[in-house]
C-alpha positions as CSV (number, residue, x, y, z in Angstrom):
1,X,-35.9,28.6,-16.1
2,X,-36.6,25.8,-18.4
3,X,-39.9,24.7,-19.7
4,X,-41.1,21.8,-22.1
5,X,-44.8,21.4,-23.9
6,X,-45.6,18.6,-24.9
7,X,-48.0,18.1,-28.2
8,X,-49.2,14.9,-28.4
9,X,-49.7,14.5,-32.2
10,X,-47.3,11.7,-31.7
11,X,-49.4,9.9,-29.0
12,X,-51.5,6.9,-29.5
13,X,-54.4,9.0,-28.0
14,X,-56.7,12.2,-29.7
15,X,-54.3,15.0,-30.5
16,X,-54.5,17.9,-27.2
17,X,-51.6,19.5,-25.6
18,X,-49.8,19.0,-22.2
19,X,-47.1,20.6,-20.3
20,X,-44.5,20.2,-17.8
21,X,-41.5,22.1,-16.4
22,X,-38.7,22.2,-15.0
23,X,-36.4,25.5,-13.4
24,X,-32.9,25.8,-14.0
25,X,-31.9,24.5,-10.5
26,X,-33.9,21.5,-10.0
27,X,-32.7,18.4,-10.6
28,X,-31.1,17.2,-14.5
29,X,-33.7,14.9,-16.3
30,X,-36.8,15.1,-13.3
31,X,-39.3,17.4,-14.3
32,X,-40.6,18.6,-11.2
33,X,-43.7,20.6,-12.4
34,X,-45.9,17.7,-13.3
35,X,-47.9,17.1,-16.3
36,X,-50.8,19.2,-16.4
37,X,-53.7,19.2,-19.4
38,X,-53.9,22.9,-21.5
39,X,-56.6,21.0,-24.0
40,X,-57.9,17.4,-24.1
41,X,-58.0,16.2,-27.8
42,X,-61.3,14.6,-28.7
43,X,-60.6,13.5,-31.9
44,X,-58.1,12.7,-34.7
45,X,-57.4,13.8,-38.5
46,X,-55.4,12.5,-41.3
47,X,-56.0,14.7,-44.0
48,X,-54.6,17.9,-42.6
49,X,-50.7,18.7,-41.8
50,X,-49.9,18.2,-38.0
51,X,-47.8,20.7,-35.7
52,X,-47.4,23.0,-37.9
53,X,-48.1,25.9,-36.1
54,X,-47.1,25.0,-32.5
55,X,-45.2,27.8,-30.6
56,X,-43.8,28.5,-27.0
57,X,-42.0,31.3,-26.2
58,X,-41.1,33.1,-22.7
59,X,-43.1,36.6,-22.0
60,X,-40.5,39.2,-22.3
61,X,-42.1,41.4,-19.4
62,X,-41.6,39.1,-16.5
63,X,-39.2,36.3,-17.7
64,X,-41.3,33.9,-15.7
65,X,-44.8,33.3,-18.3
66,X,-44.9,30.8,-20.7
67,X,-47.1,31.3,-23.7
68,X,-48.0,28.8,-25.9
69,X,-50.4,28.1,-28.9
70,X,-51.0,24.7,-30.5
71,X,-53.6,22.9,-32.4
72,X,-56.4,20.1,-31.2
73,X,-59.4,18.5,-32.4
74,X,-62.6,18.6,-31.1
75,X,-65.3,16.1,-31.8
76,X,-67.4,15.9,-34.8
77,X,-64.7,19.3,-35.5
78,X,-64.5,19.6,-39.3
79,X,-60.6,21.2,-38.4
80,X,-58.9,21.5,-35.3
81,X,-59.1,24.1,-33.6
82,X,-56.0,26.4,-31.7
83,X,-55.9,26.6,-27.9
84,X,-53.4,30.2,-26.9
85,X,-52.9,29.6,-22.9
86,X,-50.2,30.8,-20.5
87,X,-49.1,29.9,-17.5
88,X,-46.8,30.9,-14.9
89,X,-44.7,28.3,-12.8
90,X,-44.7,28.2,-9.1
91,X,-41.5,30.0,-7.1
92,X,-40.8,32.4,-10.5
């Protein structure tokens, strides 16, 4: 299985983080998994380093979870805050 998050500290819009997948045997370059939200920025920063401390990493137990931890601001939010989620793609 193959997965890819994508931060969007690089985006024109608010810093939040996005995912989608693909597995091993789908297609080369089509993501079939669609793009789905794990947290909606609401705001920016300049003053603090970016993506820093962004990590995905497979769950050891079933091979099949994604974990994933990454940064986001929310509105009138002094500092970002970090969003932990997991998720589990269909057919694993």
């Amino acid at each position: 299985m193959e997965d890819a998050v994508q931060d969007e500290g690089q985006r024109a819009r608010d810093p939040g983080q996005r995912f989608a997948a693909r597995l091993a045997t789908d297609p080369a370059g089509i993501l079939t998994f669609h793009e789905t939200v794990l947290a909606e920025g609401e705001a920016s920063q300049n003053a603090m380093r970016w993506e820093d401390y962004i990590q995905t990493a497979m769950d050891p137990s079933d091979d099949c979870t994604i974990w994933y931890v990454g940064d986001y601001v929310k509105k009138d939010a002094p500092t970002y805050s970090t969003r932990i989620a997991s998720f589990k793609l269909p057919g694993c």
